[in-house]
C-alpha positions as CSV (number, residue, x, y, z in Angstrom):
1,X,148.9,0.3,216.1
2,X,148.1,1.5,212.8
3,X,147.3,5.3,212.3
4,X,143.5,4.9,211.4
5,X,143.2,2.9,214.8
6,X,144.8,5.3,217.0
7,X,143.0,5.8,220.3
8,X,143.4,9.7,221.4
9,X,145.4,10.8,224.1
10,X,147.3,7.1,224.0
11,X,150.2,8.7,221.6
12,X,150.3,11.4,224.4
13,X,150.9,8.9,227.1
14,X,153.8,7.1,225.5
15,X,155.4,10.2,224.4
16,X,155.5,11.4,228.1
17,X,156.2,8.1,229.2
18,X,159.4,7.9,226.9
19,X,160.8,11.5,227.8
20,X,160.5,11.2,231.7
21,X,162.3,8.1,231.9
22,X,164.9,9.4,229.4
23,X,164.6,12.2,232.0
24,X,165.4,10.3,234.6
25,X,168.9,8.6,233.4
26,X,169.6,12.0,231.8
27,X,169.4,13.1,235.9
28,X,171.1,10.4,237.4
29,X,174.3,11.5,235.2
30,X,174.2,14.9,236.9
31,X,176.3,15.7,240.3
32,X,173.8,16.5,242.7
33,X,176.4,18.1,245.0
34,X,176.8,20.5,242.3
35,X,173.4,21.4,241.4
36,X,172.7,25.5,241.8
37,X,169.8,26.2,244.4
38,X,167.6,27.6,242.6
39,X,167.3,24.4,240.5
40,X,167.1,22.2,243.3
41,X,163.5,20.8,243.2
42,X,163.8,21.0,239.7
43,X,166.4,18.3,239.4
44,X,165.0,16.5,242.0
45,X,161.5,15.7,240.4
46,X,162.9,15.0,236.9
47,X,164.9,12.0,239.5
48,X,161.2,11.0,239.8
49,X,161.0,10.0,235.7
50,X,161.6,6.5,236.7
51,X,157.7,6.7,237.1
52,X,156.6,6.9,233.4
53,X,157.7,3.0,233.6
54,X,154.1,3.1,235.4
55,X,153.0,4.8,232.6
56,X,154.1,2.2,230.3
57,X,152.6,-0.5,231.6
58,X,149.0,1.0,232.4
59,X,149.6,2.0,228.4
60,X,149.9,-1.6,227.2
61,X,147.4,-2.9,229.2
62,X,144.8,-0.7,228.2
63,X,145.8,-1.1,224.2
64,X,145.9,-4.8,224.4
65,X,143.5,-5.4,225.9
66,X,140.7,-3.6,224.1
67,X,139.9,-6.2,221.7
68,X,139.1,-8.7,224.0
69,X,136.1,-6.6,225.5
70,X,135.1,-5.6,222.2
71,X,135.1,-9.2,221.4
72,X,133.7,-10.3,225.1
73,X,130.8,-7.6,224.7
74,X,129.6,-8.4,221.0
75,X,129.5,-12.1,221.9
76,X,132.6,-13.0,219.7
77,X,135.1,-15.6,220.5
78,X,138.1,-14.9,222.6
79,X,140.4,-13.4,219.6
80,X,143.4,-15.6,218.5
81,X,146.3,-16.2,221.0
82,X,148.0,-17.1,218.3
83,X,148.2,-13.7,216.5
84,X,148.0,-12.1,219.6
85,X,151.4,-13.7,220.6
86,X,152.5,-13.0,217.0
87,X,151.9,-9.4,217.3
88,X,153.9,-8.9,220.4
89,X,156.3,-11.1,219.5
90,X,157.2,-9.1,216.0
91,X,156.6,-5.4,218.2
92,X,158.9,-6.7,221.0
93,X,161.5,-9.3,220.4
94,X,163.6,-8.2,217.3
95,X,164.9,-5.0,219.0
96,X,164.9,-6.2,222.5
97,X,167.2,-9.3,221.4
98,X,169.5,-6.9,219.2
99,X,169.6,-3.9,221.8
100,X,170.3,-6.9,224.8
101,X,172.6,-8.3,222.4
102,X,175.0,-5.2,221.7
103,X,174.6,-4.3,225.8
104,X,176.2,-7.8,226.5
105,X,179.1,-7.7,224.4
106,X,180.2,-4.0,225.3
107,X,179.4,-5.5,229.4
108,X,182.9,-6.9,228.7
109,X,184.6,-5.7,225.6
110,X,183.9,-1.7,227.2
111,X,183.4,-1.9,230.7
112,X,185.6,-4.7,231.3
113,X,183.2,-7.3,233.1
114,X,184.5,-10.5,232.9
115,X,182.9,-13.3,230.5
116,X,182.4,-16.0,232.3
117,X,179.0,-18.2,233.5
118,X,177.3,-15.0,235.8
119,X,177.5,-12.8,233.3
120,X,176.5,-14.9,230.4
121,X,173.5,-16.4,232.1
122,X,172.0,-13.7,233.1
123,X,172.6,-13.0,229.1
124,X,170.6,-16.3,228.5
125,X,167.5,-15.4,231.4
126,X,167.3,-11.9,229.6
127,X,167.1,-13.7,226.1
128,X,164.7,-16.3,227.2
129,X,162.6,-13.8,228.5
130,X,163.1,-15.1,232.4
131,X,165.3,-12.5,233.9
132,X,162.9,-11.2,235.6
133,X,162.4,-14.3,238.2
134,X,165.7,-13.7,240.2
135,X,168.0,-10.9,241.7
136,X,170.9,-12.3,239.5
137,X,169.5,-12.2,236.3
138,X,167.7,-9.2,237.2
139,X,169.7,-6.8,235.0
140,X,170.1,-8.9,232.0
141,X,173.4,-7.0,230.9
142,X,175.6,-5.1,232.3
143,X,175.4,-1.9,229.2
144,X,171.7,-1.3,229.2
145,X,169.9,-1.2,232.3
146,X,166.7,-0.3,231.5
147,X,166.1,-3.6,229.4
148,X,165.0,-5.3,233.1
149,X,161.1,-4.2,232.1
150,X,161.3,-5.9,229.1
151,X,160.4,-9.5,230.5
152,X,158.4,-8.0,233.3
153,X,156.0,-6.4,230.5
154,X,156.2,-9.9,228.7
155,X,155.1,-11.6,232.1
156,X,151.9,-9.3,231.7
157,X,151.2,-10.4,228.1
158,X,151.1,-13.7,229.0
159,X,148.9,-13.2,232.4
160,X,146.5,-10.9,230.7
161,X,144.5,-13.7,228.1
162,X,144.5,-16.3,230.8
163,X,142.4,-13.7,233.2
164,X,140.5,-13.0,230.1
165,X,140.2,-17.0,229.6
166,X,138.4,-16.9,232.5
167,X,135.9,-14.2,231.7
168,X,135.3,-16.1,228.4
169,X,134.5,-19.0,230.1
170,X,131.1,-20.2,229.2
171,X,130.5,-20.6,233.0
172,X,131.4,-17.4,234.1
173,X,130.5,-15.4,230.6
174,X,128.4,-12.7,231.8
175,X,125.7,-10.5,229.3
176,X,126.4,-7.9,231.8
177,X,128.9,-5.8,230.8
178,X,129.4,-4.6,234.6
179,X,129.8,-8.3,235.9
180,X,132.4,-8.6,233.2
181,X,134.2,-5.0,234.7
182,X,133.8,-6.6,238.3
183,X,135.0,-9.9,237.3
184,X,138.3,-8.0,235.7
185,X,138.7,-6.4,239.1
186,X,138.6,-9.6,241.0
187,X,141.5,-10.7,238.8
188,X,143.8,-7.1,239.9
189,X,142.9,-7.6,243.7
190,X,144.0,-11.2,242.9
191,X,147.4,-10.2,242.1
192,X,147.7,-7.8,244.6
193,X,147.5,-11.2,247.1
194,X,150.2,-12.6,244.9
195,X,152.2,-9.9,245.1
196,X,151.7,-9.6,249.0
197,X,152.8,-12.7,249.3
198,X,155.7,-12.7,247.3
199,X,157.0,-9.2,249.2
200,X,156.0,-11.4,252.2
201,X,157.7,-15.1,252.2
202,X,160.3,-14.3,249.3
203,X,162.4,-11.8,251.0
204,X,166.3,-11.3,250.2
205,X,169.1,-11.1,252.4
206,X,171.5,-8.2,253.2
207,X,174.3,-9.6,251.9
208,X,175.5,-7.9,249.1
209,X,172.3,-5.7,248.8
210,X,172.4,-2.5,247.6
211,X,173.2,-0.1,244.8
212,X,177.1,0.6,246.3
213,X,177.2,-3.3,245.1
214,X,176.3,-2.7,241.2
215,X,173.3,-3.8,239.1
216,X,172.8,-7.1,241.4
217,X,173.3,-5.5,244.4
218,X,170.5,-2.9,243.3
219,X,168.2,-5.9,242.1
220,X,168.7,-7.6,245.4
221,X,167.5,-4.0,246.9
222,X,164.6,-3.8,244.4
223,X,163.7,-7.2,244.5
224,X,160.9,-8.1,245.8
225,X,159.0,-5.5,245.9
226,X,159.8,-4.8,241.9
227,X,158.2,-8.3,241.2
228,X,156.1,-9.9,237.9
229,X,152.9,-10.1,239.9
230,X,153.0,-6.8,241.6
231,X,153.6,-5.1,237.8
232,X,150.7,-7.3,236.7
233,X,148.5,-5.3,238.9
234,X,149.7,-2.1,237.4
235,X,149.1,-3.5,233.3
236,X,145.9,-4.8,234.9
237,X,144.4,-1.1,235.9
238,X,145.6,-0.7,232.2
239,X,143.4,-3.5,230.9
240,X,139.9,-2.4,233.2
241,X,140.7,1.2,232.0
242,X,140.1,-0.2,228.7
243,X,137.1,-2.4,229.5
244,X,135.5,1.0,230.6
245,X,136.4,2.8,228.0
246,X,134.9,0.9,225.5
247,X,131.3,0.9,227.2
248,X,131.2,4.9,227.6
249,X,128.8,6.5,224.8
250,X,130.7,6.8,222.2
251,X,129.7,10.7,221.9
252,X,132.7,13.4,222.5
253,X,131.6,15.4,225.0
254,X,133.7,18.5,227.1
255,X,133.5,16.9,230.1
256,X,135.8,14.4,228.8
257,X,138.0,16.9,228.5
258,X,137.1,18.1,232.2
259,X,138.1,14.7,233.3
260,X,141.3,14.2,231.2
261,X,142.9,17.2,232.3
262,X,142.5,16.9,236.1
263,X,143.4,12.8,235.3
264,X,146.8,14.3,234.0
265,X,147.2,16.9,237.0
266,X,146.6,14.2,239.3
267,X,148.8,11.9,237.8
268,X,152.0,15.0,237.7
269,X,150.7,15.5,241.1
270,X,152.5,11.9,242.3
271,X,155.4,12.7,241.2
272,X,156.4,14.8,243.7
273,X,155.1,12.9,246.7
274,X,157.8,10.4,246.3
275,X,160.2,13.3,247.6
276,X,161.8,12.6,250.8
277,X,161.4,8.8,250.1
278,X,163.1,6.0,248.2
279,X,163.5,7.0,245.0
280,X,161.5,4.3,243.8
281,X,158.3,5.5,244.8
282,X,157.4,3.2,246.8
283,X,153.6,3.3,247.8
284,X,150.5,0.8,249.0
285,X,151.7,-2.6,249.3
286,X,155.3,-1.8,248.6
287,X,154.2,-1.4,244.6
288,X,156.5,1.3,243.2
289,X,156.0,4.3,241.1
290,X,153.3,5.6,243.7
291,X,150.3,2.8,243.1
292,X,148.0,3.2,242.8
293,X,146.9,6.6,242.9
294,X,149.3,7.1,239.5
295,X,148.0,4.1,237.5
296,X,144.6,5.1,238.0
297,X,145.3,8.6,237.1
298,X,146.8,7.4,234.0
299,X,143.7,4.9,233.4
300,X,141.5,7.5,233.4
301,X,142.9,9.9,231.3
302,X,143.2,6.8,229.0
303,X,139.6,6.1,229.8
304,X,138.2,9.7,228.9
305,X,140.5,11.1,226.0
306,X,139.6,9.8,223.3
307,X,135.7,10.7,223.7
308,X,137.0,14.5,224.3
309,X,136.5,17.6,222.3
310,X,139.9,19.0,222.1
311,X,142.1,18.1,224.6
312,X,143.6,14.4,222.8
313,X,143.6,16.4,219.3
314,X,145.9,19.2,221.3
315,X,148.1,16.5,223.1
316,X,148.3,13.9,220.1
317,X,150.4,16.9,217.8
318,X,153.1,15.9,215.3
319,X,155.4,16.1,218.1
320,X,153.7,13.5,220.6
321,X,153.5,11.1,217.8
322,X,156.7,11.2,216.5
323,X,158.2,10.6,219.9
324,X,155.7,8.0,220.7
325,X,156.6,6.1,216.7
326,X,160.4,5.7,218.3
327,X,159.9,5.4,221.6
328,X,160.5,1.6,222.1
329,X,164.2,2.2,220.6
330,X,164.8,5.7,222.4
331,X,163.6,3.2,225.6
332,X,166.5,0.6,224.6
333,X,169.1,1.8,223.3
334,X,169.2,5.2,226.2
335,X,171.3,3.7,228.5
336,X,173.9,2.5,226.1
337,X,174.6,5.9,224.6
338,X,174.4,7.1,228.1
339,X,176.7,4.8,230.0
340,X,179.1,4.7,226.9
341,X,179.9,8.8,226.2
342,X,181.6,8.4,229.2
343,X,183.9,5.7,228.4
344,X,184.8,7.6,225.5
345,X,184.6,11.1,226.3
346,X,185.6,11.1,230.3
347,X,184.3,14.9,230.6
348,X,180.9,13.8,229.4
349,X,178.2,15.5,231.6
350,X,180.4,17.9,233.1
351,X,182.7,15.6,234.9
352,X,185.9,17.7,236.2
353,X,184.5,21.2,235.2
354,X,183.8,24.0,236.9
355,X,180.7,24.5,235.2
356,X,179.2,21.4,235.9
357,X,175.7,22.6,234.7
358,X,176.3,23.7,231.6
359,X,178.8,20.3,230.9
360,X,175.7,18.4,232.0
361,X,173.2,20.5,229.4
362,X,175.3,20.2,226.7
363,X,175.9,16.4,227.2
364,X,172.3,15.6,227.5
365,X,171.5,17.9,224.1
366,X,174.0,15.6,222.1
367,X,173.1,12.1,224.0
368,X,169.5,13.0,223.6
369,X,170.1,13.7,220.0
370,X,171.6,10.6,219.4
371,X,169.2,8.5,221.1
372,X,166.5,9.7,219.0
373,X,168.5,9.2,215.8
374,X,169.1,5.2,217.1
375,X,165.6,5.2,218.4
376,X,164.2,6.3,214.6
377,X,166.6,3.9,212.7
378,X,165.5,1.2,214.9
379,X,162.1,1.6,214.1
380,X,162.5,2.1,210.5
381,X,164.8,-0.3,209.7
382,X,164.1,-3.5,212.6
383,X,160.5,-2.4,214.4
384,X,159.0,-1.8,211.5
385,X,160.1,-4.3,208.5
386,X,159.1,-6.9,211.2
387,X,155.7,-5.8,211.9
388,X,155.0,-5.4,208.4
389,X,155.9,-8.8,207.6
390,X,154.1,-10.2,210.7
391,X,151.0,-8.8,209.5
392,X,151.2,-10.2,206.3
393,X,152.1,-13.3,208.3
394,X,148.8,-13.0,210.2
395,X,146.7,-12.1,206.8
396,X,147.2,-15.2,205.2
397,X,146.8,-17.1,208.9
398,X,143.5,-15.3,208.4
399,X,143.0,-15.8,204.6
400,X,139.6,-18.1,204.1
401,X,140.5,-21.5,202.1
402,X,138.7,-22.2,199.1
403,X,138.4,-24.9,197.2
């Protein structure tokens, strides 16, 4: 999103996203058994990170799809698929294939996996953007876990025009702009069906399930309740949030300031009612990452930042934006920094000292470090160049023809 088109408080919201789930696998490093008292609960919520994956997804949806109620309200044409799928393509696929790439080859030139079909078919399913179908191809790779929301997102950019297909419809095109709103939440309670169903009559067996069984044991125990259809609902909350937002008057006001902030408490406030439960957060429906009281809280604050006084000029600082510019590559490339110090430096993250704490701060200060340097040469040098030249790609797709 270019700078002059920057929605406030949406830089925020990725930048919090990115840090609590760099949180999170920053957590999972430490030894619990280990972990003073005092710092106890501390250690334990940051656990809870995995949720800013929520945040994510409510994020995109609301961003992408803003221009299709502008275009659905001012009687415009549904905007181009074509450089719809163009944009996402050029924002998504160049680092994703490159980070999936380098996390497949160090599966069994680091880690020692062996090369053989499994391994390089659940290469092909990540790569292909269909790893997200089956407990196998779950995890793509074996060096970079967190690349299994990759195709789930994708899922959700291709779901996402075909509900708004339907609201373009000239049967179904409503001048109201509430029917339209209504309409868009007929689509989210329609996935929630899908998604009941899929928890219901697609159920995996015990055999093999489980974390203690590595990354397709732990899909097998995810799946399937961590399903396309059932993150479809989450983008979807996204997508209304936006739909709202662009109806409000477009006058700031403090109350939208009001709202934001107890939208962002109530959404902080999730986190730690997932203690004493599955790490996962699981919540209504079996949807993780506490739906949808989280989503919603997210939504909102989407919803009412950017028509607030001072709050989204306070939260979108120099330091939200930076975070939020890189935080596609910190998202890809954290787990492969993460999971490979170790292999390297066997005392990473206080492993084998007495003073476990401090090995784990001082581990996390470098591997943060690095992340952020991959993260900003990712962007600058792949993200970036890419989207650039799809733009310029989509300009002369645009570009009248004269005679």
């Amino acid at each position: 999103m270019e700078h002059e088109k920057r929605l406030g408080g949406a830089d925020f919201m990725r930048a919090v996203a990115c840090l609590m789930v760099l949180v999170h696998h920053l957590v999972l490093r430490m030894n619990f058994y280990k972990i003073p008292p005092n710092l106890d609960m501390t250690f334990i919520l940051a656990r809870f990170g995995n949720h800013g994956v929520s945040v994510f997804f409510v994020l995109s949806g609301f961003l992408l799809a803003r221009p299709f109620w502008l275009a659905l309200d001012r009687g415009r044409p549904l905007p181009s698929l074509r450089i719809y799928a163009m944009r996402r393509a050029a924002r998504i696929l160049p680092g994703f294939w490159f980070a999936l790439t380098v996390g497949f080859v160090i599966s069994f030139t680091v880690y020692g996996f062996a090369l053989d079909r499994e391994l390089t078919g659940r290469y092909i399913a990540g790569f292909l953007l269909m790893s997200q179908w089956h407990w196998r191809t779950f995890f793509p790779v074996q060096g970079d876990g967190p690349l299994w929301s990759i195709p789930f997102e994708t899922t959700c950019y291709f779901l996402m025009p075909i509900g708004f297909l339907l609201l373009f419809n000239a049967k179904l095109r409503s001048r109201s702009a509430l029917v339209s709103r209504l309409l868009w939440i007929g689509i989210i309670a329609a996935s929630l069906v899908g998604h009941w169903l899929v928890v219901t009559y697609l159920p995996t067996d015990s055999v093999g399930r489980g974390w203690q069984y590595g990354f397709q044991g732990g899909a097998k125990e995810w799946m399937p309740r961590y399903n396309p259809i059932g993150f479809f609902a989450i983008f979807a909350i996204g997508a209304l949030a936006a739909g709202i937002q662009t109806i409000l008057p477009p006058r700031r006001s403090a109350i939208y300031d009001v709202i934001g902030a107890l939208a962002i408490i109530m959404g902080a406030w999730q986190l730690p009612q997932s203690i004493g439960g599955p790490g996962e957060g699981y919540a209504w429906l079996g949807i993780p990452y506490q739906f949808p009281l989280l989503p919603l809280a997210v939504a909102i604050a989407l919803t009412t930042l950017p028509q607030s006084l001072l709050l989204a000029k306070l939260l979108d600082n120099p330091a939200s934006r930076y975070v939020a510019t890189v935080s596609f590559g910190v998202y890809i490339w954290q787990d492969i920094v993460l999971t490979v110090m170790p292999q390297l430096f066997p005392s990473s993250f206080g492993t084998g000292s007495d003073d476990v704490l401090g090995g784990w701060i001082t581990s996390s200060l470098i591997a943060t470090a690095i992340i952020f340097a991959i993260g900003t040469l990712s962007y600058v040098l792949l993200e970036r160049p890419i989207m650039r030249w799809a733009r310029a790609r989509e300009n002369i797709m645009t570009r009248p023809v004269t005679a």
